[in-house]
Residue frames as a rotation matrix with the C-alpha (Angstrom) as fourth column:
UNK 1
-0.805 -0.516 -0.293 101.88
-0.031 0.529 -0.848 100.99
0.593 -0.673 -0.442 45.11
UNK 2
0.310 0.916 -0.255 99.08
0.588 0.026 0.809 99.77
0.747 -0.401 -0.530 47.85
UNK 3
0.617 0.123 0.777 98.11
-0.322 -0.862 0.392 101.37
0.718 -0.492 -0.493 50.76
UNK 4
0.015 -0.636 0.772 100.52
-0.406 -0.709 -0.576 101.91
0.914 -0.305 -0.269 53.86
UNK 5
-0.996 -0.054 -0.071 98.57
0.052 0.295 -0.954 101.72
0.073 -0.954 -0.291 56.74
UNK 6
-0.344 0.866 -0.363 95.38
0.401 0.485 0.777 100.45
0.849 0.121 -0.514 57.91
UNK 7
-0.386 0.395 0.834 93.22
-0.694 -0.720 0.020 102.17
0.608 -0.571 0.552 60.87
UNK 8
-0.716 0.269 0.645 91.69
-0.491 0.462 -0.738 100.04
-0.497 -0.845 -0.199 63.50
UNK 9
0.092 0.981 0.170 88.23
-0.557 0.192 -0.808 99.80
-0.825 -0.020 0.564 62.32
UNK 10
0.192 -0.048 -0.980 89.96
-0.883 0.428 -0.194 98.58
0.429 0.903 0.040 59.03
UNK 11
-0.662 -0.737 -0.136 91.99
-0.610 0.636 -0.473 95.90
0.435 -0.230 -0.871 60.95
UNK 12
-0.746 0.231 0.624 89.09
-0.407 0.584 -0.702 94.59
-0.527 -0.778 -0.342 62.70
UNK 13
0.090 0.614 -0.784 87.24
-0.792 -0.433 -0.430 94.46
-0.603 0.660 0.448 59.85
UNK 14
0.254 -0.394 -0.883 89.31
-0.839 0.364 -0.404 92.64
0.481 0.844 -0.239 57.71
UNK 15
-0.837 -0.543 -0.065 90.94
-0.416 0.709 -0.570 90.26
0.356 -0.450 -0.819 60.48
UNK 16
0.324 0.884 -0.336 86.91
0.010 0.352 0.936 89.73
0.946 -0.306 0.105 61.62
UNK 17
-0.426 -0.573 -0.700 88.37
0.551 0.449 -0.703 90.52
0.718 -0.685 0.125 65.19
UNK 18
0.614 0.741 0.272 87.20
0.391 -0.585 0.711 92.01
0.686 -0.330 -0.649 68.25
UNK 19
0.467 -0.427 0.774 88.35
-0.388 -0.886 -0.255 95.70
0.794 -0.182 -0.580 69.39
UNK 20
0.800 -0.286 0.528 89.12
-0.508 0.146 0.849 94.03
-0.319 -0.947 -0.029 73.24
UNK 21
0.765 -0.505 0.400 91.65
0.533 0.845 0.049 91.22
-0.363 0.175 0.915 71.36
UNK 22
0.162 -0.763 0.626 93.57
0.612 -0.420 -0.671 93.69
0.774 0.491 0.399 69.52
UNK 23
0.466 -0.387 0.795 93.94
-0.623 -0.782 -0.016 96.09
0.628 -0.488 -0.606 72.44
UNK 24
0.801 -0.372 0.469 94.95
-0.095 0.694 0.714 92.69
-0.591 -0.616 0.521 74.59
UNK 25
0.718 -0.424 0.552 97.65
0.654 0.141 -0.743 92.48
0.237 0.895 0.378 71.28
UNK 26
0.491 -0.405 0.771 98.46
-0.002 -0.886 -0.464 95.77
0.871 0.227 -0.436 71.61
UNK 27
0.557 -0.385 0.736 99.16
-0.807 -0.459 0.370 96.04
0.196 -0.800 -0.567 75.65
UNK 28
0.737 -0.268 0.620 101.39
-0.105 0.861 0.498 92.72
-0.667 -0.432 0.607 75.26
UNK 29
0.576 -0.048 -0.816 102.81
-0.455 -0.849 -0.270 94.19
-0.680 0.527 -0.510 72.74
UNK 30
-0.047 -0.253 0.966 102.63
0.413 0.876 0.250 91.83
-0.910 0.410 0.063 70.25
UNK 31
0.284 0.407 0.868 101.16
0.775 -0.631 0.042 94.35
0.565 0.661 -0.494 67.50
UNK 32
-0.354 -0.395 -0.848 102.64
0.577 -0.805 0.135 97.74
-0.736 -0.442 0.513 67.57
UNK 33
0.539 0.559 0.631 100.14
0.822 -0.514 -0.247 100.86
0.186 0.651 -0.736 65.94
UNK 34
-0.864 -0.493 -0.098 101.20
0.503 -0.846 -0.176 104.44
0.003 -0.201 0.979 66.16
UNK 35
0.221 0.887 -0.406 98.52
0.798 -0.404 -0.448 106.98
-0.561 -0.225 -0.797 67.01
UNK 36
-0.676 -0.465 0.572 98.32
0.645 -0.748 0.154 110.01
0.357 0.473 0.805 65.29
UNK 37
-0.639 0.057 -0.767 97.18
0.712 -0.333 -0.618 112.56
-0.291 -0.941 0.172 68.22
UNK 38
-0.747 0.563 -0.354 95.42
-0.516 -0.826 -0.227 115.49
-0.420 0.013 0.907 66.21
UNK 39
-0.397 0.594 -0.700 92.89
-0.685 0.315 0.657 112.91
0.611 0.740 0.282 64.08
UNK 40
-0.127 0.676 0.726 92.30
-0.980 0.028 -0.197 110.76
-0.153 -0.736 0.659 67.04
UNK 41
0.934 -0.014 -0.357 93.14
-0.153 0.887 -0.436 107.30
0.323 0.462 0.826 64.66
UNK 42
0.056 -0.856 0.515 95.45
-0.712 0.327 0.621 104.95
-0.700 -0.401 -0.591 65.32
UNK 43
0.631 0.180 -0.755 97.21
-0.773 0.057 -0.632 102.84
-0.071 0.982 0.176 62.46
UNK 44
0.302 -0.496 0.814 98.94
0.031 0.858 0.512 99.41
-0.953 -0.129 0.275 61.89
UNK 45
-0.138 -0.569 -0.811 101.47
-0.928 -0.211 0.307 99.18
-0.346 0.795 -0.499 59.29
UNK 46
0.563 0.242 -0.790 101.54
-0.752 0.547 -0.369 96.09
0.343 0.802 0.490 56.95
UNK 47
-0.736 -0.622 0.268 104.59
-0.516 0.257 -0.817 94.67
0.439 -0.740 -0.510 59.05
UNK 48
-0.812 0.308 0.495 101.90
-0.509 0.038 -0.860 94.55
-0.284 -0.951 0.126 61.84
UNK 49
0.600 0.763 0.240 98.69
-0.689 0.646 -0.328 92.94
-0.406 0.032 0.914 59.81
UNK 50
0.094 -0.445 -0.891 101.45
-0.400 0.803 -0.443 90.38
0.912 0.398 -0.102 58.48
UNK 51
-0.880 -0.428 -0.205 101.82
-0.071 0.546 -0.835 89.28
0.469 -0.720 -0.511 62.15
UNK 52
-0.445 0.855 0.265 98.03
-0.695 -0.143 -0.705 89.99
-0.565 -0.498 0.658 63.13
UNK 53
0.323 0.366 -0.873 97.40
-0.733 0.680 0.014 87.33
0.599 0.635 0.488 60.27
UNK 54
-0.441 -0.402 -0.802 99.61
0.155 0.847 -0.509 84.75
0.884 -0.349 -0.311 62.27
UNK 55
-0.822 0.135 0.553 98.81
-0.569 -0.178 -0.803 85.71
-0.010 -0.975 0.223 65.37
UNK 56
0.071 0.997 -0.021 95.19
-0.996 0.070 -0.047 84.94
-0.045 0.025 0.999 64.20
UNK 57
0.490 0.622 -0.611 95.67
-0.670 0.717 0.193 82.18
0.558 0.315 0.768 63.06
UNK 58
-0.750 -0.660 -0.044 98.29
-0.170 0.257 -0.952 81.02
0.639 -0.706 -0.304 66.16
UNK 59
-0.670 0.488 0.559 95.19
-0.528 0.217 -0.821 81.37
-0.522 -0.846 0.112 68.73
UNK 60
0.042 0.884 0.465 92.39
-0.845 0.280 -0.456 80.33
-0.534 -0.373 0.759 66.79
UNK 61
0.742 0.111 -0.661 93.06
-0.434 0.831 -0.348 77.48
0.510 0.545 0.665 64.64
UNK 62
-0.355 -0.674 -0.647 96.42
0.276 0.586 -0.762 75.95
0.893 -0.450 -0.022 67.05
UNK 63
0.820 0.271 0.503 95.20
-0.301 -0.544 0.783 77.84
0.486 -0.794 -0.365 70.33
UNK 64
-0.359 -0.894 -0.268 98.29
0.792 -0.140 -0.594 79.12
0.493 -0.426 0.759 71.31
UNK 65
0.525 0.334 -0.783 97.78
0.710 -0.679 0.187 81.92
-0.469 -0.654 -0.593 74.20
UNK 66
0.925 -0.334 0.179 98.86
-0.243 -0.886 -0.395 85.29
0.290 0.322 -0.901 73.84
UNK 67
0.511 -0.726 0.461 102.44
-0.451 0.231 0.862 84.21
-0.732 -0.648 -0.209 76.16
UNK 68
0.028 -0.479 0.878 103.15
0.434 0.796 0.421 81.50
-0.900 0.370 0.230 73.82
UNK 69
0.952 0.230 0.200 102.41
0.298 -0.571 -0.765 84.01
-0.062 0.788 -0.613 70.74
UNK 70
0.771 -0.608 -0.189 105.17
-0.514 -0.770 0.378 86.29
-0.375 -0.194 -0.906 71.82
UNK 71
-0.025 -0.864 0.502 107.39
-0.432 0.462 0.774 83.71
-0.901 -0.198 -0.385 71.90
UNK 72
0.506 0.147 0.850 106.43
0.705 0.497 -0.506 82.06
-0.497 0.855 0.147 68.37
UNK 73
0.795 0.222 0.565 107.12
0.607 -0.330 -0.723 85.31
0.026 0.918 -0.397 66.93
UNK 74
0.644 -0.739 0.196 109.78
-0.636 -0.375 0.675 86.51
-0.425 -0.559 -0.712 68.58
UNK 75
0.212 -0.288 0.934 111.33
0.311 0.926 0.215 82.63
-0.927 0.245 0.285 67.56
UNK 76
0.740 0.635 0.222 110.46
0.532 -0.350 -0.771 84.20
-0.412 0.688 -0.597 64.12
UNK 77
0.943 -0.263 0.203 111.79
0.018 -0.571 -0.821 86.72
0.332 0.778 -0.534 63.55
UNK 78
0.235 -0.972 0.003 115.28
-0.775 -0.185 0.605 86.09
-0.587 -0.144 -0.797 65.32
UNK 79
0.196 -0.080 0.977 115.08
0.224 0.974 0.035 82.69
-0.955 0.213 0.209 63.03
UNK 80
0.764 0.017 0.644 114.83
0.645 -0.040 -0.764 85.23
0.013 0.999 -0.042 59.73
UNK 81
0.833 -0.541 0.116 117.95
-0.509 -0.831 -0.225 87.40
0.218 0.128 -0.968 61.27
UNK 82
0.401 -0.430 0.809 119.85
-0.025 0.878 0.478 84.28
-0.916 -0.212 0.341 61.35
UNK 83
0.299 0.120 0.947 119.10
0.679 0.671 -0.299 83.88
-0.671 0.732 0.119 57.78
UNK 84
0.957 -0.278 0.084 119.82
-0.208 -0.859 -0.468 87.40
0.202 0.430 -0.880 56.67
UNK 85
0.503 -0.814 0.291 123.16
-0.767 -0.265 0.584 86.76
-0.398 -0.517 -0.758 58.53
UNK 86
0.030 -0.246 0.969 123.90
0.496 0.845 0.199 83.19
-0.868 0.475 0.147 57.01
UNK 87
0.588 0.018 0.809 123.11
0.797 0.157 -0.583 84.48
-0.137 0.987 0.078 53.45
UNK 88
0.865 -0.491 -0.105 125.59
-0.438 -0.637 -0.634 87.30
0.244 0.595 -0.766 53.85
UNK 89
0.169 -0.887 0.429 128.34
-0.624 0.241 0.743 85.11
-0.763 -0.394 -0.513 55.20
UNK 90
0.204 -0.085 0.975 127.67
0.738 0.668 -0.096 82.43
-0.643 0.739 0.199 52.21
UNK 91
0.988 0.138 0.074 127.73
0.150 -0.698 -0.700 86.10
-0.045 0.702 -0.710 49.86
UNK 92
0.311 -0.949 0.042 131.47
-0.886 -0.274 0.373 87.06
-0.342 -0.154 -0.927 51.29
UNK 93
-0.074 -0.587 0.806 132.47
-0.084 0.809 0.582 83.41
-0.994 -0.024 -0.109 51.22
UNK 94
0.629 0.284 0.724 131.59
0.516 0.545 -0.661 83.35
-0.582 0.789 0.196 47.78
UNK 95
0.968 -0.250 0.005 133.16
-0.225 -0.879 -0.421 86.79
0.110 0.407 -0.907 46.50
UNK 96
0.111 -0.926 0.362 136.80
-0.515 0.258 0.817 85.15
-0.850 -0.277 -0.448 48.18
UNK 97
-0.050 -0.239 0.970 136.47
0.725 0.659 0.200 81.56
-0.687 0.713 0.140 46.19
UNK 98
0.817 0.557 0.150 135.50
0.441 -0.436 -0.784 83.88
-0.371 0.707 -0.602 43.22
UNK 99
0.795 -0.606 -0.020 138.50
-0.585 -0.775 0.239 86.49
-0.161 -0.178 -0.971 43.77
UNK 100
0.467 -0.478 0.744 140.80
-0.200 0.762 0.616 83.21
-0.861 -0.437 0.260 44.50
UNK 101
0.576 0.383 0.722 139.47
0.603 0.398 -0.691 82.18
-0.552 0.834 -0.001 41.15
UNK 102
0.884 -0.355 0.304 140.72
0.164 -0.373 -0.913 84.80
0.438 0.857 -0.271 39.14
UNK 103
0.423 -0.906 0.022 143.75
-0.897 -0.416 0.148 85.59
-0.125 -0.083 -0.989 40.88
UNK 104
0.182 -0.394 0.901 144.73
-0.157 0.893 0.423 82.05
-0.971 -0.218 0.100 39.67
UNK 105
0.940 0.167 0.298 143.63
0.245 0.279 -0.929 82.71
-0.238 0.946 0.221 36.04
């Protein structure tokens, strides 16, 4: 299985970002890291560089502000707990007609 979690210096690395953007991320709390207090590193889960990918590409290729971020992703993810909620209501609705089904056979 890959790795977990990613440290700053990785995240800015990889995302080609600068340290002041992600802490502007971080205190708008669009991106949520977790410190870990005796090592002094702080660490972004996969979750978090899956939204630091959009994010990225939300300001710089559409320049959306941070404000209008929140709200994209926020939009997001209550749009995929919709869908989690639709596909278990189509799941029950199916398991009835099913049931129906055989208690007719």
């Amino acid at each position: 299985m890959g790795k977990e979690y990613w440290t700053t210096e990785e995240v800015i690395r990889i995302f080609e970002l600068d340290e002041e953007f992600l802490l502007d991320l971080e205190d708008e709390e669009i991106v949520c890291c977790f410190r870990e207090e005796s090592a002094g590193k702080t660490y972004y889960s996969r979750g978090e560089l899956e939204k630091l990918r959009l994010v990225k590409v939300l300001v710089e290729e559409l320049g959306v502000n941070l404000p209008g971020v929140d709200i994209i992703l926020r939009m997001r993810r209550d749009m995929f707990s919709m869908r989690r909620q639709f596909d278990a209501i189509l799941e029950d609705l199916a398991r009835k007609i099913r049931a129906e089904l055989e208690s007719k056979e």
